[in-house]
MARBA-3410 file (N, C-alpha, C, O; in Angstrom, 1 decimal):
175
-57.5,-46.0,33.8,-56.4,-46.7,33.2,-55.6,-47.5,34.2,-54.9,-48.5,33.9 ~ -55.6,-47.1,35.3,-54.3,-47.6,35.9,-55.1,-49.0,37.0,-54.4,-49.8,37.6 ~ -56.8,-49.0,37.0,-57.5,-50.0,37.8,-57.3,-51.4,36.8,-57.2,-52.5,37.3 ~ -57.2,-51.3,36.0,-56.7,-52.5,35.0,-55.5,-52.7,35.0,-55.2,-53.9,34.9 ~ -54.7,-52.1,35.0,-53.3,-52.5,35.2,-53.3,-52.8,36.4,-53.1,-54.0,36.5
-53.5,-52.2,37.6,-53.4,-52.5,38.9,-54.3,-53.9,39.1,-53.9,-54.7,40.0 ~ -55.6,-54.3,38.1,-56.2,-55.8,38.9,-54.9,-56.5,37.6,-54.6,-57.6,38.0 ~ -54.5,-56.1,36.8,-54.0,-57.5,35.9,-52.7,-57.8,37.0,-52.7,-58.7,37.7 ~ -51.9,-57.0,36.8,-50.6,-57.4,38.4,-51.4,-58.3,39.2,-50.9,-59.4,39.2 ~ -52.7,-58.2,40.1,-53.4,-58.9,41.2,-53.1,-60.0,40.3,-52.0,-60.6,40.4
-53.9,-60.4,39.3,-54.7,-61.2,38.6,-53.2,-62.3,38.4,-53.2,-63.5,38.6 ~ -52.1,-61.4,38.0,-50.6,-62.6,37.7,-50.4,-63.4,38.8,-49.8,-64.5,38.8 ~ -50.8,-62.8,39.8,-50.4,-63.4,41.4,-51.5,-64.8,41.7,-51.2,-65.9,42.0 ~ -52.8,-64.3,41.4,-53.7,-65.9,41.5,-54.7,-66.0,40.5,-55.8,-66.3,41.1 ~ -54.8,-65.7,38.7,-55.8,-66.2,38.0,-55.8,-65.6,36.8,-56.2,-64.5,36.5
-55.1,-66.7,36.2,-55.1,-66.8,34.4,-56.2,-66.3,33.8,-55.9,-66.1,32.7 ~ -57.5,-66.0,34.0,-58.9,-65.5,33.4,-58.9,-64.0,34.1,-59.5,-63.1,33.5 ~ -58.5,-63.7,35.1,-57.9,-62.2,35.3,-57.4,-61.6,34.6,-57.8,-60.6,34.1 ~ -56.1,-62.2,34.4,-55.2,-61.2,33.3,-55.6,-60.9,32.0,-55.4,-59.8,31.5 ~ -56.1,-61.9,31.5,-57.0,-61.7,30.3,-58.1,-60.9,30.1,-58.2,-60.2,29.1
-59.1,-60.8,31.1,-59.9,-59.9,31.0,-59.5,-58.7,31.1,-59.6,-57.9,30.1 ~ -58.9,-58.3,32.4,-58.5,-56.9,32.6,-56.6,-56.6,31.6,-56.0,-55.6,31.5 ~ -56.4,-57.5,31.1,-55.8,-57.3,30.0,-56.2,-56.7,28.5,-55.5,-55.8,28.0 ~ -57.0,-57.1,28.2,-58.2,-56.7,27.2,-58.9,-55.5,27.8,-59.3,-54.7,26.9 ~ -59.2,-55.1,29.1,-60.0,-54.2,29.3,-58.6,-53.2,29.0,-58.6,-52.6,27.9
-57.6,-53.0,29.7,-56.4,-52.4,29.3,-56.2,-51.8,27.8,-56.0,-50.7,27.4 ~ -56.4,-52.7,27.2,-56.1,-52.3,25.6,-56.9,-51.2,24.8,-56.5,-50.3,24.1 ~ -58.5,-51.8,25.3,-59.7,-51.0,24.7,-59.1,-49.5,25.6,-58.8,-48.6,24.9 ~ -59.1,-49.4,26.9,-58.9,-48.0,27.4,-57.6,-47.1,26.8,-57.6,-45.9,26.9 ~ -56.9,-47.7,26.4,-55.6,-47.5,25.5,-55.8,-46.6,24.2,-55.5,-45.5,23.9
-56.9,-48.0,23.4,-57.6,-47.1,22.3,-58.1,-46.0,22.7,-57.5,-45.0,22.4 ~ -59.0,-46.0,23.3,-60.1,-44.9,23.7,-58.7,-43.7,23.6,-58.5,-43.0,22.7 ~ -57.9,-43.8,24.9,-57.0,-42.7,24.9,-56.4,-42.1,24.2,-56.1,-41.0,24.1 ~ -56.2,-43.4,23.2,-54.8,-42.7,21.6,-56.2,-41.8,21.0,-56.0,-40.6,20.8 ~ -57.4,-42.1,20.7,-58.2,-41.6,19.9,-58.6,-40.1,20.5,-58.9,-39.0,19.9
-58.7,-40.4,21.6,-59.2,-39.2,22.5,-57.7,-37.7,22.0,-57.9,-36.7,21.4 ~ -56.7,-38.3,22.6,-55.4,-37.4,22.5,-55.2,-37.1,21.1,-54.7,-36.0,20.7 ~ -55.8,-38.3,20.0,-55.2,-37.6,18.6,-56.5,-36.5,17.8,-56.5,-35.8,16.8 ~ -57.3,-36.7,18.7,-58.5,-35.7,18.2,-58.9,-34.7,19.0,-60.0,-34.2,18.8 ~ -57.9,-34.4,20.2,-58.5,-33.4,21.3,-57.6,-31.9,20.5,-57.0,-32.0,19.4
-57.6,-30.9,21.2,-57.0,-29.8,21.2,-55.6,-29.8,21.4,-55.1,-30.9,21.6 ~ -54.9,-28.9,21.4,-53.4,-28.9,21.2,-53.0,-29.3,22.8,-52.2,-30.3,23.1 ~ -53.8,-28.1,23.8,-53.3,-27.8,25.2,-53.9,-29.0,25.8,-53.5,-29.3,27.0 ~ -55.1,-29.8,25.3,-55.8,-30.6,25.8,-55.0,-32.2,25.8,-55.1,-33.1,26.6 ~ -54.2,-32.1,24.3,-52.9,-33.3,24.4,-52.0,-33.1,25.2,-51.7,-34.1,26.0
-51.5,-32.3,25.3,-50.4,-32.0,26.8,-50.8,-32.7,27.7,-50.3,-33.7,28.1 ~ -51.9,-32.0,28.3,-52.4,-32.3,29.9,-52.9,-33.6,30.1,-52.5,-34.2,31.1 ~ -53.7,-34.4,29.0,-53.7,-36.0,28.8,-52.0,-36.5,29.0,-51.3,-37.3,29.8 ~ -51.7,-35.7,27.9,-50.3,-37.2,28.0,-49.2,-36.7,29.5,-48.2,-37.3,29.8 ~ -49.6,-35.8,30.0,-49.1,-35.6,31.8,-49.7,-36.7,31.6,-49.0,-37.7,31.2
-51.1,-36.7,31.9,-51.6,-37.3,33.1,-51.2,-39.3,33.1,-51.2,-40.2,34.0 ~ -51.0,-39.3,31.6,-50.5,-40.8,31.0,-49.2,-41.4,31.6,-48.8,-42.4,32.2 ~ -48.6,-40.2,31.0,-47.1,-40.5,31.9,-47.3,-40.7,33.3,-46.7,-41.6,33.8 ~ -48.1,-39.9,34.0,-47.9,-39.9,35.6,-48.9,-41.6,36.0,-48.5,-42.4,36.8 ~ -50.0,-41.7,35.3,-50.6,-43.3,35.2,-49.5,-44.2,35.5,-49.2,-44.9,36.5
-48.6,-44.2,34.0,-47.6,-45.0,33.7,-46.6,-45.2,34.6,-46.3,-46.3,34.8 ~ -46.2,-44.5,35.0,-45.2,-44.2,36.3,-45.3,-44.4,37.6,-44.3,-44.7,38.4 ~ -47.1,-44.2,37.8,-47.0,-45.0,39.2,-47.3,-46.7,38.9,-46.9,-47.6,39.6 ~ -47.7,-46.8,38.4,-47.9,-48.5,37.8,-46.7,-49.0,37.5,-46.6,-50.3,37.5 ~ -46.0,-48.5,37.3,-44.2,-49.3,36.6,-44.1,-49.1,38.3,-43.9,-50.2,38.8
-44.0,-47.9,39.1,-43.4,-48.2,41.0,-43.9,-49.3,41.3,-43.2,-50.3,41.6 ~ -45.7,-49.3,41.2,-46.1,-50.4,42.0,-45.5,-51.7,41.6,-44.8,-52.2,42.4 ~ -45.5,-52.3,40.4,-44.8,-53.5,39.7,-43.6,-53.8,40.1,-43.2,-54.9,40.3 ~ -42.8,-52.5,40.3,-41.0,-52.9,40.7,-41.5,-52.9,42.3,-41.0,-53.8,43.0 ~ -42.3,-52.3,42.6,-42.1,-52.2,44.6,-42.6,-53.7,45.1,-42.1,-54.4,46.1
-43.7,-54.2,44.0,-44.4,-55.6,44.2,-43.1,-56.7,43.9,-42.5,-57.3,44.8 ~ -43.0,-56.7,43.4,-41.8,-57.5,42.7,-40.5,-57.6,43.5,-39.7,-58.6,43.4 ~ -40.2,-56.5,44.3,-38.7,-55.9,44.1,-38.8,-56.5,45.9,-37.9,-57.2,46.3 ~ -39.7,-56.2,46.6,-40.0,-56.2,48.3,-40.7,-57.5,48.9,-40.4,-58.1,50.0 ~ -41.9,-57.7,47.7,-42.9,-59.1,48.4,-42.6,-60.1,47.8,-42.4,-60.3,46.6
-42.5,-60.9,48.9,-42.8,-62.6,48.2,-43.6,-62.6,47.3,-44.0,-61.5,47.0 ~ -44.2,-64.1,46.6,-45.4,-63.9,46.0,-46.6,-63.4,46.8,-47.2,-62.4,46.5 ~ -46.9,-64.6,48.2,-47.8,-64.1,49.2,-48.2,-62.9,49.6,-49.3,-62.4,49.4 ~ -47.4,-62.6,50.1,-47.2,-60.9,50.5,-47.5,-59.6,49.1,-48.1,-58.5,49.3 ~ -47.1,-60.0,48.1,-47.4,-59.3,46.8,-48.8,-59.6,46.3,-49.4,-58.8,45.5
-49.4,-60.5,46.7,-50.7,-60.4,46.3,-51.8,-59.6,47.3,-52.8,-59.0,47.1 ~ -50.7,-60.0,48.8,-51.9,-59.0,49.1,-51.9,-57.4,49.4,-52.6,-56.8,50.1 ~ -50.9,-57.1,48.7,-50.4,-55.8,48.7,-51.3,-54.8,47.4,-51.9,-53.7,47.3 ~ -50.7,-55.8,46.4,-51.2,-55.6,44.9,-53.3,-56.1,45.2,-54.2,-55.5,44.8 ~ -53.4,-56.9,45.7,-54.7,-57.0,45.7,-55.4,-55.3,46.7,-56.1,-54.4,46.2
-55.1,-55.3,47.9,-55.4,-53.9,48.7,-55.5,-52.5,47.4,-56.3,-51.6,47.5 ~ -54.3,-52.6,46.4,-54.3,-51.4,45.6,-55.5,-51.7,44.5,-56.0,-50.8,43.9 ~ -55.9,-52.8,44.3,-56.4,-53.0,43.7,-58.0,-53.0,44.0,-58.8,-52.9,43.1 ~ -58.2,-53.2,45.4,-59.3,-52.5,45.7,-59.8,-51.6,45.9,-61.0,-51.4,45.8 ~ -58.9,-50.6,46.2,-58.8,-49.4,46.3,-59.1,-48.4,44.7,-59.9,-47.5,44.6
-58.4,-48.8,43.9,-58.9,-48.5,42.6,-59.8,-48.7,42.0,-60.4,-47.9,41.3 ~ -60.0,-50.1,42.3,-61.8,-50.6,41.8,-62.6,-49.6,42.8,-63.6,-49.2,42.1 ~ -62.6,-49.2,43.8,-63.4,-48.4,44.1,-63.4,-47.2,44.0,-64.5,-46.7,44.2 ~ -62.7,-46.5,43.8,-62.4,-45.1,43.4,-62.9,-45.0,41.6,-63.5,-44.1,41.0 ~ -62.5,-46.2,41.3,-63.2,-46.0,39.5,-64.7,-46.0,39.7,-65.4,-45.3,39.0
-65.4,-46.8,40.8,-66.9,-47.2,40.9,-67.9,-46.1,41.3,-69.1,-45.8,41.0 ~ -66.8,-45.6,42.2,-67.5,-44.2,42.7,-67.6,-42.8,42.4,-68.3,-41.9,42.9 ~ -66.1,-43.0,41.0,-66.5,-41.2,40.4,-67.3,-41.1,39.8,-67.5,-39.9,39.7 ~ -68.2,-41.7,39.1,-69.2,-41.4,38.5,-70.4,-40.3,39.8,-71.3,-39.5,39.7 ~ -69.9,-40.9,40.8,-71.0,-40.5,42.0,-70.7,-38.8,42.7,-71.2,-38.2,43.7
-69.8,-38.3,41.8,-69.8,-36.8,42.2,-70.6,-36.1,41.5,-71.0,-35.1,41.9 ~ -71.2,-36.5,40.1,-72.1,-35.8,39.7,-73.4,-36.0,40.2,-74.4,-35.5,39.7 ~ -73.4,-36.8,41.2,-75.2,-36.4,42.1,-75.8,-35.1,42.5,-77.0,-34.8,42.5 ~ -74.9,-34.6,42.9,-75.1,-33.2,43.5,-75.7,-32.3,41.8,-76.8,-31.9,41.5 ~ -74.5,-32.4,41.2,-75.7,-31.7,40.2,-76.7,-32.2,39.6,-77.5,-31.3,39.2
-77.0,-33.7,39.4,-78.3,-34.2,39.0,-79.3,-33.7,39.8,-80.3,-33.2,39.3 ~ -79.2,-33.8,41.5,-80.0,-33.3,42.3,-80.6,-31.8,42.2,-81.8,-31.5,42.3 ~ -79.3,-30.9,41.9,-79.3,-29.7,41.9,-80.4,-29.1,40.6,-81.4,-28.3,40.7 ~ -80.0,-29.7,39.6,-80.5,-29.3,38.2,-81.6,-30.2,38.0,-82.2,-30.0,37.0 ~ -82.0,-31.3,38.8,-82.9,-32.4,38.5,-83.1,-32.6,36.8,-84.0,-32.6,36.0
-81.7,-32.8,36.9,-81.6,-33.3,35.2,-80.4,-34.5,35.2,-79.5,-34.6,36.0 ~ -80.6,-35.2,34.1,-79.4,-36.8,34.1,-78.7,-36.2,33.0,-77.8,-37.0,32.6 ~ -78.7,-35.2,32.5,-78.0,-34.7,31.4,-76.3,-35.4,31.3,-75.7,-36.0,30.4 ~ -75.8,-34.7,33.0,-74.4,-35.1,32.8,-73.8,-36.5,33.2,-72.6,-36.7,33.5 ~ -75.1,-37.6,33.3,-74.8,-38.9,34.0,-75.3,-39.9,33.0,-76.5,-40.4,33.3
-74.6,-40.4,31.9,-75.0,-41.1,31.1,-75.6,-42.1,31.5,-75.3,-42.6,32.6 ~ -76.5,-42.7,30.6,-77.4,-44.4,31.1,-76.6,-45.2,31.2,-76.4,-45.9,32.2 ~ -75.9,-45.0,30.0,-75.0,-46.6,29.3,-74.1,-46.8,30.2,-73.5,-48.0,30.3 ~ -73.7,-45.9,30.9,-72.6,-46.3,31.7,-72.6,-46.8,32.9,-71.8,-47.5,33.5 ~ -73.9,-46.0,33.3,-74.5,-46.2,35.0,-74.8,-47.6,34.4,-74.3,-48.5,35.1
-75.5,-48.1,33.4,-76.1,-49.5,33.5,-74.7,-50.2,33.2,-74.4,-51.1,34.0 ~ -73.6,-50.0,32.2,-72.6,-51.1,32.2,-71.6,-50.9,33.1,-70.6,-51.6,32.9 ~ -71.5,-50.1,34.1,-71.4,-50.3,35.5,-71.6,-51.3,36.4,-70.8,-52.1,36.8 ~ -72.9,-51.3,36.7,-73.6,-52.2,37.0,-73.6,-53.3,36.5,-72.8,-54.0,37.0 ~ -74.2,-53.8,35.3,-73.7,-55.3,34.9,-72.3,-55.9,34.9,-72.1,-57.1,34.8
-71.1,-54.8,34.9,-70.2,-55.4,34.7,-69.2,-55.7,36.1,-68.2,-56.4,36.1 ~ -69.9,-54.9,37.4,-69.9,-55.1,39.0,-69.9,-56.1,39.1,-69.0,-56.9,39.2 ~ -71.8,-56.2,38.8,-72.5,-58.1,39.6,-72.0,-58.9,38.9,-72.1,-60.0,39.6 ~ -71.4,-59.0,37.7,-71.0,-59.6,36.9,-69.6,-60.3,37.8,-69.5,-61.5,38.1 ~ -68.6,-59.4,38.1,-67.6,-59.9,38.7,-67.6,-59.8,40.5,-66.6,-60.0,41.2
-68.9,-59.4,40.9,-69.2,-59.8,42.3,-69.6,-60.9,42.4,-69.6,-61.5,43.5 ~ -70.0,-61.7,41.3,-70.3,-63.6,41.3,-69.4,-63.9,41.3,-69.1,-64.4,42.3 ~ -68.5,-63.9,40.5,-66.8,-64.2,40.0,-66.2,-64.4,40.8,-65.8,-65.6,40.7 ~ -65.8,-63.4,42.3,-65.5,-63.3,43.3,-66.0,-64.1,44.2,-65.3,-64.7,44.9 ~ -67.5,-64.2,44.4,-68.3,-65.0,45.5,-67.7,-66.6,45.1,-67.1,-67.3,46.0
-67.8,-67.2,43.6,-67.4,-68.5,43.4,-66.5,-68.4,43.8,-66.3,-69.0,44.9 ~ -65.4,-67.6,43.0,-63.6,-67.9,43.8,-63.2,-67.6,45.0,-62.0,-67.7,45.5 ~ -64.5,-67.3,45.5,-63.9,-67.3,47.3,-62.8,-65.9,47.7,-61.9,-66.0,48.5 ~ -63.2,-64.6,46.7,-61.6,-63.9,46.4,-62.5,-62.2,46.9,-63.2,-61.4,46.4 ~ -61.8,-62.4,48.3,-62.8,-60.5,48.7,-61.8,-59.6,48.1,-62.1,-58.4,48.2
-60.5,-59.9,47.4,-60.0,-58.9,46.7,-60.9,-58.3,45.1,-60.6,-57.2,44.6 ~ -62.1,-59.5,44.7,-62.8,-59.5,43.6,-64.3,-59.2,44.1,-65.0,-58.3,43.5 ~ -64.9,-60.0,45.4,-66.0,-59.7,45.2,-66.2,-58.0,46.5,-67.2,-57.3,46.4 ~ -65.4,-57.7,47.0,-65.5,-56.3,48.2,-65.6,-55.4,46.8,-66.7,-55.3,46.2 ~ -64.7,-55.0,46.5,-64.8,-53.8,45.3,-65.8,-54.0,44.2,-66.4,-52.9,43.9
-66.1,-55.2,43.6,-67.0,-55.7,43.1,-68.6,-55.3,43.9,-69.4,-54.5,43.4 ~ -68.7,-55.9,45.0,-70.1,-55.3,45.4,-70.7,-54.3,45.8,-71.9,-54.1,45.7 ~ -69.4,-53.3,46.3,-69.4,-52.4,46.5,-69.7,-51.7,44.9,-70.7,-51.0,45.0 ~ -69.3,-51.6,43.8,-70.1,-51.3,42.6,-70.9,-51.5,42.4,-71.6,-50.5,42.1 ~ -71.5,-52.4,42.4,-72.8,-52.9,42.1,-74.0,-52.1,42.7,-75.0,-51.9,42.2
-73.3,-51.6,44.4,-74.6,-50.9,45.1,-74.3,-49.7,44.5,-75.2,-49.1,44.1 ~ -72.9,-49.2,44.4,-73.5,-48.0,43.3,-74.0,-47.7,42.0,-74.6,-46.7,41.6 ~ -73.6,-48.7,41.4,-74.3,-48.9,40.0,-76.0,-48.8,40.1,-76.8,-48.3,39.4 ~ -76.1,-49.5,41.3,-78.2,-49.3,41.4,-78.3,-48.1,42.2,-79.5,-47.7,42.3 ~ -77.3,-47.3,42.9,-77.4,-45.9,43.3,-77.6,-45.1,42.1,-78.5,-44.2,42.1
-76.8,-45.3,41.0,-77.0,-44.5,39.6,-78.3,-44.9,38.8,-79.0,-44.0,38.5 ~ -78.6,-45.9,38.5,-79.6,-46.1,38.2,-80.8,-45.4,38.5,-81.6,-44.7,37.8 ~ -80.9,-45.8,40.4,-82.1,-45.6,40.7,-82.1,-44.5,40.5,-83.0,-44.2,39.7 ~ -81.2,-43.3,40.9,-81.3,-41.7,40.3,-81.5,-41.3,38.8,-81.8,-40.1,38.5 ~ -81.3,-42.3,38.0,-81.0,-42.0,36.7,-82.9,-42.1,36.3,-83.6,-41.3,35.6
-83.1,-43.0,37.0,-85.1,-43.7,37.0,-85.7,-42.3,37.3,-86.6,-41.7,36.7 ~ -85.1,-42.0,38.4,-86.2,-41.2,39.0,-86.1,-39.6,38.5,-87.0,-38.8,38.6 ~ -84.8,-39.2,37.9,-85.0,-37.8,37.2,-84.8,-37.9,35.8,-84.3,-36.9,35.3 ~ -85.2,-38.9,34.9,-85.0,-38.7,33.8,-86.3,-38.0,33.2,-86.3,-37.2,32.3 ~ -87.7,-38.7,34.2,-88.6,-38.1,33.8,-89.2,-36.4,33.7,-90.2,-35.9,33.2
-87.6,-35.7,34.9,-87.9,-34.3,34.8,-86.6,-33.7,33.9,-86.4,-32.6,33.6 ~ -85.9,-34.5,33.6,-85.1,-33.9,33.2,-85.2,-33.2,31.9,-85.7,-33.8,31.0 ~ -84.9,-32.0,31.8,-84.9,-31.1,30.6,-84.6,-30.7,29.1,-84.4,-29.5,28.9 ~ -84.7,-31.4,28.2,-84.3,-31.6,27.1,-83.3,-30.2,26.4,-82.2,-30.4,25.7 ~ -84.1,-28.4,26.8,-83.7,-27.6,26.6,-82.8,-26.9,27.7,-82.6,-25.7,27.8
-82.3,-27.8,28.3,-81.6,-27.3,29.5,-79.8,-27.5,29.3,-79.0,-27.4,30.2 ~ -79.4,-27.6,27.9,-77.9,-28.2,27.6,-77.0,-27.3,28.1,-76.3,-26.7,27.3 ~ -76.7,-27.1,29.8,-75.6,-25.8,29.6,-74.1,-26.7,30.6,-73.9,-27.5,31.6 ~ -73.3,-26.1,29.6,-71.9,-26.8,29.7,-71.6,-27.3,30.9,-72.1,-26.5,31.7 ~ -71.0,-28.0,31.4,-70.6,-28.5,32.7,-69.5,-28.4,33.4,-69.2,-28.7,34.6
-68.6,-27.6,32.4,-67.8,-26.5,33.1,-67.5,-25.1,32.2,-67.4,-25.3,30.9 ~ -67.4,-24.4,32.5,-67.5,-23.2,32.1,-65.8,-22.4,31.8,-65.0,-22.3,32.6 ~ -65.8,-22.0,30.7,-64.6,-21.5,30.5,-64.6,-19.8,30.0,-65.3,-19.3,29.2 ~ -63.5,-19.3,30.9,-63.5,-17.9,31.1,-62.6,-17.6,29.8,-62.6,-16.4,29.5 ~ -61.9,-18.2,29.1,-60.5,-18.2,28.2,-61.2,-17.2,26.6,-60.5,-16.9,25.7
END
């Protein structure tokens, strides 16, 4: 949630087709959330809407700290740095569940669709970046992309062992 807010701030600083997209990506992640929190468990809406609030809160700092300290200059490249930084951290959690794909040589808990719209939607904005001449767009950008074919290629290579009868939860609750 907060890598879309964080590139649309970049995007105010140098590109009207920025804000728009990752404006729009903002909204769909929004949905997803309201739908997710109005259909989860009681203790499970709590701990979401913490974690919403604390999203919200550091994104309202960065916007007053950008706004309130940097020029425009200086604000973009402050707001662009956070914004690499998030683009990469979103690109890369998918990549803690390697260890168990390896472990269990199963893709069970690493979806296709995602590892693939990962990927297309990286290289997608690692051209974007290469045309605009913009390493706040194409660094985090390429840097997905090689993970997106890190997921892939793992996704290729254990789907054909992977276990059909093997469904066991991915975290385990003692409660």
């Amino acid at each position: 949630m907060i890598s879309p807010g964080v590139a649309s701030t970049y995007s105010v600083c140098s590109d009207a087709a920025g804000v728009a997209v990752n404006s729009i990506g903002a909204v769909f992640q929004i949905i997803y959330i309201t739908l997710f929190v109005i259909y989860s468990e009681k203790g499970k809406k709590v701990k979401i809407s913490g974690f919403l609030l604390a999203v919200f809160s550091i994104f309202a700092v960065i916007v007053f700290v950008s706004l309130r300290f940097f020029d425009p200059p200086m604000r973009q490249i402050f707001v662009g740095y956070l914004s690499v930084a998030s683009l990469i951290s979103m690109f890369a959690s998918p990549l803690f569940i390697i260890n168990l794909v390896i472990q269990t040589r199963s893709v069970e808990y690493m979806p296709f669709y995602l590892s693939l719209s990962t990927f297309l939607m990286s290289i997608s904005f690692f051209a974007y970046g290469i045309f605009k001449y913009d390493p706040f767009i194409y660094v985090p950008n390429g840097i997905g992309t090689v993970l997106g074919a890190v997921q892939l290629a793992l996704y290729s290579y254990y789907r054909r062992t992977s276990r059909e009868d093997s469904r066991n939860p991915l975290i385990v609750s003692y409660a």
